[in-house]
Every structure is written in C-alpha cells, then in structure tokens.
C-alpha positions in Angstrom: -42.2 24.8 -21.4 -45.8 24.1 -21.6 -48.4 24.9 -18.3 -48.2 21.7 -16.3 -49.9 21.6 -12.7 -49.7 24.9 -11.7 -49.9 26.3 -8.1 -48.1 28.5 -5.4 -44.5 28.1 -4.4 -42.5 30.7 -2.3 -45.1 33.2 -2.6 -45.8 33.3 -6.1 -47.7 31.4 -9.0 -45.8 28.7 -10.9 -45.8 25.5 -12.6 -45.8 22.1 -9.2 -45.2 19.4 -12.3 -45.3 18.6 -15.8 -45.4 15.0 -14.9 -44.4 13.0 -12.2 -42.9 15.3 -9.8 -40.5 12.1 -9.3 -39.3 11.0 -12.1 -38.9 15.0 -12.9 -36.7 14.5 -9.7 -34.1 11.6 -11.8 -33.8 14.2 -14.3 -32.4 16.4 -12.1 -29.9 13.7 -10.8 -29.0 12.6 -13.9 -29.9 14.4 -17.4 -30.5 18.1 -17.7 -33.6 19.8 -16.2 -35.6 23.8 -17.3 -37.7 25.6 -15.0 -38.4 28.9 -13.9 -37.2 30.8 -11.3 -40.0 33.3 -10.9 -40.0 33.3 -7.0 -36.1 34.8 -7.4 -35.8 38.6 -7.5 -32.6 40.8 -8.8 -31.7 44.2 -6.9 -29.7 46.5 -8.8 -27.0 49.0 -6.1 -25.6 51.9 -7.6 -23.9 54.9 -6.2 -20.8 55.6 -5.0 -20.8 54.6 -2.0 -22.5 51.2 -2.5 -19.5 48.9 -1.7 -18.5 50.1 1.3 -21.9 50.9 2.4 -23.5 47.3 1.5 -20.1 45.9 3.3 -21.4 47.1 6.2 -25.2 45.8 6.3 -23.9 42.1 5.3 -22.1 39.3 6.5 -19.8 38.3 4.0 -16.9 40.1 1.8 -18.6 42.6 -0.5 -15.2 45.1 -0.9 -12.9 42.2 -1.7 -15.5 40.5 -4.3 -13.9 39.8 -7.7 -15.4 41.3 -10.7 -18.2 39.1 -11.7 -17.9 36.9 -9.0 -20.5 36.5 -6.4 -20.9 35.5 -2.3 -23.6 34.5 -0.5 -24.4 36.7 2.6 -26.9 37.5 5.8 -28.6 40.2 7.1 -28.5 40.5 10.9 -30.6 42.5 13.0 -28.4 44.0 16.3 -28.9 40.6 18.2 -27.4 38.7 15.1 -30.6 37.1 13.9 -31.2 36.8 10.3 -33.4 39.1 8.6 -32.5 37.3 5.2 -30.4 36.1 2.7 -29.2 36.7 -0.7 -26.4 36.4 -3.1 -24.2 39.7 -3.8 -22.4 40.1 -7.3 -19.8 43.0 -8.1 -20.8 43.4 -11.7 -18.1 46.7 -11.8 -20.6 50.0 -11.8 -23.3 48.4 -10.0 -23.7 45.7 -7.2 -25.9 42.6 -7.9 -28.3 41.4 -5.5 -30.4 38.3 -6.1 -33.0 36.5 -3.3 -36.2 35.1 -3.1 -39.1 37.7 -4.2 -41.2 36.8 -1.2 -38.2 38.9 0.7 -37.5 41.5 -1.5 -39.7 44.0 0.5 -38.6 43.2 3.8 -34.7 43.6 2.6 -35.3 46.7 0.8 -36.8 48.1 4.0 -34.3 46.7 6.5 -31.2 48.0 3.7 -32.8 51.7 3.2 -33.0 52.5 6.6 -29.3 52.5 7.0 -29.2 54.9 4.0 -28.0 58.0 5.8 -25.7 60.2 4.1 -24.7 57.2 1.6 -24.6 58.0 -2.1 -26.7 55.0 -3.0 -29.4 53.4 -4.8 -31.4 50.4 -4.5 -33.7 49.3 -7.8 -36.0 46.3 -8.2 -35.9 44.8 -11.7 -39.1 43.5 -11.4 -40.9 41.3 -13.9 -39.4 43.3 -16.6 -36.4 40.4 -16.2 -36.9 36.9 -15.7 -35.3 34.2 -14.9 -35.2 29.9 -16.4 -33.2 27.8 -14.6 -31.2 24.9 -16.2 -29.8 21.9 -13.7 -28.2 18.3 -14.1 -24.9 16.5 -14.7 -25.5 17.1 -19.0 -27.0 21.4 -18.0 -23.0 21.8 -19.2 -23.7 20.1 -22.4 -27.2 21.1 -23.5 -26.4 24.8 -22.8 -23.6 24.4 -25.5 -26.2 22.9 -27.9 -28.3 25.9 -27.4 -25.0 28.3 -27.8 -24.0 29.1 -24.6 -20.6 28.5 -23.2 -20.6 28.1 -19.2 -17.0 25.8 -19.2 -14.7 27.4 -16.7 -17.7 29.4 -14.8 -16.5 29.1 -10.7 -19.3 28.8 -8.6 -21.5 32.2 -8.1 -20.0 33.6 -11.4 -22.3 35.7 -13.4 -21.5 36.1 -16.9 -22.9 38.1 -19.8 -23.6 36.4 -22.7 -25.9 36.4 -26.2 -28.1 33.9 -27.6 -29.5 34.3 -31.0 -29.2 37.8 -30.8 -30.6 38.2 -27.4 -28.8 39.6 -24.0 -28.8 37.2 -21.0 -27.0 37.2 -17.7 -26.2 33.7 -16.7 -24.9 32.7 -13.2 -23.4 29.5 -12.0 -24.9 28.6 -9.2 -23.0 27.8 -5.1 -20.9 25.0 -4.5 -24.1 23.4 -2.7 -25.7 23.8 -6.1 -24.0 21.4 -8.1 -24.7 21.8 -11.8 -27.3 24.3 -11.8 -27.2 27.6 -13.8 -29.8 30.8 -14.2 -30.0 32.7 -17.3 -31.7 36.5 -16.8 -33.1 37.4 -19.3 -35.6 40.1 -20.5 -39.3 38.2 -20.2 -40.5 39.0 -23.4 -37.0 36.7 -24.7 -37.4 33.8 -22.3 -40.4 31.8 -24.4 -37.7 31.2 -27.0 -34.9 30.9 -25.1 -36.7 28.2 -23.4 -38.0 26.6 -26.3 -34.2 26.5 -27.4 -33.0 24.7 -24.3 -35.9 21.7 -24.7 -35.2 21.6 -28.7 -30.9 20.8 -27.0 -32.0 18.1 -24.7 -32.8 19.8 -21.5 -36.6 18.6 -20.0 -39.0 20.9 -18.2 -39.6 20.6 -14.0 -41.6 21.3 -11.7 -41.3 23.3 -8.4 -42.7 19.9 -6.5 -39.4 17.9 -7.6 -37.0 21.5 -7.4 -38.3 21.0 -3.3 -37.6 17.3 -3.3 -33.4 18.0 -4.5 -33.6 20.9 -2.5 -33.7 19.0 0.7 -31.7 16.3 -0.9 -28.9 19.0 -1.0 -29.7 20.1 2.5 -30.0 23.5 1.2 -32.1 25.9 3.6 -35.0 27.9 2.7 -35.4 31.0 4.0 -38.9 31.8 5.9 -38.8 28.0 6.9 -35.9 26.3 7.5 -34.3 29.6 8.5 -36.0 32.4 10.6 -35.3 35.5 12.1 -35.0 34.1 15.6 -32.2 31.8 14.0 -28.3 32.4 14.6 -25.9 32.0 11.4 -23.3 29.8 13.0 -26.9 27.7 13.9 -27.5 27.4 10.1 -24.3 25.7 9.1 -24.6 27.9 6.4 -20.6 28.8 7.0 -20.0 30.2 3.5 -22.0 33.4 4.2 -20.2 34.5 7.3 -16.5 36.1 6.6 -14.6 36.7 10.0 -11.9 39.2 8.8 -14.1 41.8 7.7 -14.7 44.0 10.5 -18.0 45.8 12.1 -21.0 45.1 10.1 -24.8 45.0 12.1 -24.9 41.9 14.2 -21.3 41.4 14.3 -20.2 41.2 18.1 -22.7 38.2 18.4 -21.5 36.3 15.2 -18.1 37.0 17.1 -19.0 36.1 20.1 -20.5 32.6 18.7 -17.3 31.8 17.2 -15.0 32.6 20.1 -16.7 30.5 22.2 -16.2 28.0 19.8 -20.1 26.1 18.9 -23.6 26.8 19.1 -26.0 24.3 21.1 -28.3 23.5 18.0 -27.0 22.5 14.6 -29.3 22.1 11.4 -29.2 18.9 10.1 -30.7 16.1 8.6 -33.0 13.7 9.5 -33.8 10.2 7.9 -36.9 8.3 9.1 -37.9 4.9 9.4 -41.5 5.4 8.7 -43.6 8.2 7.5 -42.0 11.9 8.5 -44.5 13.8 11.1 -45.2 16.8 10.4 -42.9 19.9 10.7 -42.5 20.8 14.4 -40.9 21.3 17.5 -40.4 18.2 19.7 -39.9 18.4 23.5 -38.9 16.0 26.6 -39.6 17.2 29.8 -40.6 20.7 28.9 -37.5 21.7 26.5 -37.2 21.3 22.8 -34.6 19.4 21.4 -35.5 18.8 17.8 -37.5 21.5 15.3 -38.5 19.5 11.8 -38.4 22.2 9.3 -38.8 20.5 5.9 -39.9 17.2 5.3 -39.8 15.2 1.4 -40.4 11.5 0.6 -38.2 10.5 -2.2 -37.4 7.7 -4.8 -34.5 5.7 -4.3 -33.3 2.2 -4.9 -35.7 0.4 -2.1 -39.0 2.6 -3.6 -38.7 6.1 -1.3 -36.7 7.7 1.9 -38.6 9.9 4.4 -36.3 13.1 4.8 -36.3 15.9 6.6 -34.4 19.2 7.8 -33.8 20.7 10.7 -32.6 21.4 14.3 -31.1 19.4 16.8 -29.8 20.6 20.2 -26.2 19.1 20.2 -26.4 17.3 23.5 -29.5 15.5 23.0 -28.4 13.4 20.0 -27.3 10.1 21.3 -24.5 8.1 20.3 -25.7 6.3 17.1 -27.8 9.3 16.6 -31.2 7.7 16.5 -34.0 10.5 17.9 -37.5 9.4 19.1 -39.9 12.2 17.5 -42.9 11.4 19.0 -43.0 7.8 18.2 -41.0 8.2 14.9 -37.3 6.7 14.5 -35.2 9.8 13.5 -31.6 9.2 12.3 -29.6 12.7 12.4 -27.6 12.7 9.2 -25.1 14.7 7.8 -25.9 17.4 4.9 -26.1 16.3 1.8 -28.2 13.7 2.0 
C-alpha cells in the first residue's frame, strides 16, 4: 500500500494519509477503501472452562454465541464502569477476542485476576498476525475480484477462508460498521494480499480519514469517547449489554440503570455552526452539562461540517436542541450523523 504520511494513531505507528485525508474520506463513502488495522489486537481463550468463565467477566452473551458469530461486550469494574471493550467470537475450541492493542494489557490484567480455579488460557497473537481492513459500498465487490466470497456474512461473522494459497480469517464488521471487513492474516502474507486488493479496485487510506467516518458513524473510541468513569447505558452503546444473562461483575448497577428506566447523560452528537472548540467539559453555574469528546471537520455538499461527540446531561438540552459551548452554537444530533 505504499508509506504515505506516517504517524501515531491509538498508540501505535501507522500510515495518517496517502493523499488527501478527504477525498480518502469519499472513498470510504462511496468506492472501496484498504488500510491497516495495526492498532487492533486478537486474544486467543482456550480451556475448558473458558465459556462459562468469560460469561461471567463480560456484559454480553458469550454461552449462547453461535459458532462463528461474534458480540460486542464491556468489562465492568464492581461499580459498573467500563474497563474496556472488545468483540468476543466462539470460533468452536477456542474463544476469539479482538480490541484495540493500546488495551490489550490492561484487559489481560483485569481478565487474569478472576482466573481462580478456571481451566483457562489467555494468549496474545501478537504481530505474528496482522490485520488490513477493506471498507465501502463496492468492499463486497472488490473482495470477489481478489477471490474472496463475504456474500451472506451477518454482521460480526468471522469466517475462514484462502487466498492464493494463503490462510486468512476475515470478519464482517457491526451493524454500526456498515460495509467494512478485516482479513487476519499471518504478516509475512499481508504485502501480497494487499497488493491483490489494490490490483481489484480497492484504494489505500489513511488513519486521518478512518477518524473522520468514525465520527461520521458516531462510533465511540475507547480511552476517549469512552472512559472508565463512564456507565454503559451512558454510552448508547446498547448492543454490548444483554439483560437475561445473569451475574457477571458490574451487573447490579447495569440492573439497576435499567430499572430505573434512563441515565441523566446520553452520548451524542454535536453539529456546530462555526469552528468546534476543543474537546472539553462545559459548565453553567458550577455543573457540567456537556463533555466534547471527539471533534472532525468534514467535506460535504456546502464545503465542510464541524462535528463532534459526546455527552449531554438530558435535562439541559433545550427544546430545538441548540447548546451554547462557550460561545459556539451546538446542535445535539442524533447518531449517525
């Protein structure tokens, strides 16, 4: 994929832009974009015990989880704050975990320490394995060029497939990832497997215009739009929690949150009139009622929208749901933007 403007993005070394981080941004939207996904990490769970055990450290459904299929989950502390979050695949002998690399360490840690008398084994792939990402409304269609088949994938379906003789896992991404796919591979294959993707029509991005549609999407970060003082019902993030499951660590407050029937903040977006202020809390007589998390200035029709994400407190947005941020017209939109 060539070298492009390299720099730091989620804690590790990888290519900002090949181009123009926004016209790499319309190739996302509308043709079919390659990139890596160095800052993700997989986690291989073995041992007997791994399903029941893992059911009880997360938030969502591990026991029930099809073969092959996948769920996103939290990690709570005791108070029900998340610790992080990653996407769990039953992949039959073994349970698949994949996150952001900057939290592998932290996860491992918080996961082992419930390791008692469990039969279980947790196992960083490392850099040994490596992932490429392919997004887009034609990703379908140029991964068929290049030999891959991913009609009929469900969203968080992980697969194993060949290409020219060479073992990848690919994965379909969320339902808040429309039309994007990873293919795991080991990194001594990815070059060419790369290279195949560009030769079938697929164009190589940046991390600078992977920020810009992830904000688009309103999907959260971890480490920035979500932190460990955050609640999940606060996240919106509603397709990590499962409320039939029974005790897992943080459970009574998730329970409690949902009984009562809302939270007082909501993450959410925000659409400004001029440029976004910086990332922040905002306050009126001594209380916060807004937190900025993210912010992105985008192309669009008119030449750019200032977008952010973050935190409202429910009360405080007013009917027609225009916020003054210190001097800057906030509208609080819904999510996607």
């Amino acid at each position: 994929m060539g070298t492009g403007n390299t720099g730091e993005y989620l804690g590790v070394e990888t290519t900002l832009s090949f181009s123009d981080p926004k016209q790499e941004l319309e190739i996302l939207q509308s043709g079919c974009a390659v990139f890596q996904v160095n800052w993700r990490a997989l986690i291989n769970v073995s041992g007997k015990d791994r399903v029941r055990w893992l059911h009880n450290m997360v938030t969502n459904n591990v026991r029930d989880l099809q073969l092959n299929r996948g769920a996103h989950n939290f990690v709570l502390n005791a108070q029900g704050r998340i610790l992080g979050d990653l996407d769990i695949f039953n992949r039959g002998e073994s349970l698949l975990l994949e996150t952001d690399r900057k939290q592998v360490e932290t996860l491992l840690a918080t996961l082992r320490r419930f390791i008692i008398m469990d039969k279980v084994e947790l196992a960083e792939l490392g850099t040994g394995i490596t992932g490429i990402g392919i997004a887009g409304p034609k990703a379908e269609r140029v991964l068929a060029s290049a030999g891959i088949n991913v009609s009929g994938m469900q969203p968080l379906e992980i697969q194993d497939q060949r290409i020219d003789e060479n073992a990848i896992q690919i994965i379909r991404g969320a339902e808040n990832k429309p039309n994007w796919f990873e293919i795991w591979t080991d990194a001594a294959n990815a070059p060419a497997i790369a290279k195949k993707l560009t030769n079938s029509g697929a164009l190589p991005v940046g991390a600078e215009a992977l920020e810009m549609w992830r904000i688009l999407r309103g999907i959260p970060q971890y480490g920035k739009d979500i932190r460990d003082r955050d609640l999940p019902q606060e996240t919106g993030q509603m397709q990590a929690l499962n409320f039939n499951k029974g005790c897992y660590i943080g459970q009574e407050i998730v329970e409690r949150i949902r009984s009562r029937g809302q939270v007082h903040r909501k993450f959410t977006g925000f659409e400004f009139a001029a440029t976004a202020p910086s990332p922040g809390k905002f306050e009126a007589e001594g209380r916060s009622f807004a937190e900025l998390t993210s912010v992105a200035s985008v192309p669009d029709s008119a030449g750019k929208r200032e977008i952010g994400l973050g935190y409202v407190r429910v009360e405080s947005v007013p009917e027609g749901g225009v916020l003054n941020l210190n001097g800057t017209e906030a509208r609080v939109v819904d999510l996607p933007f």
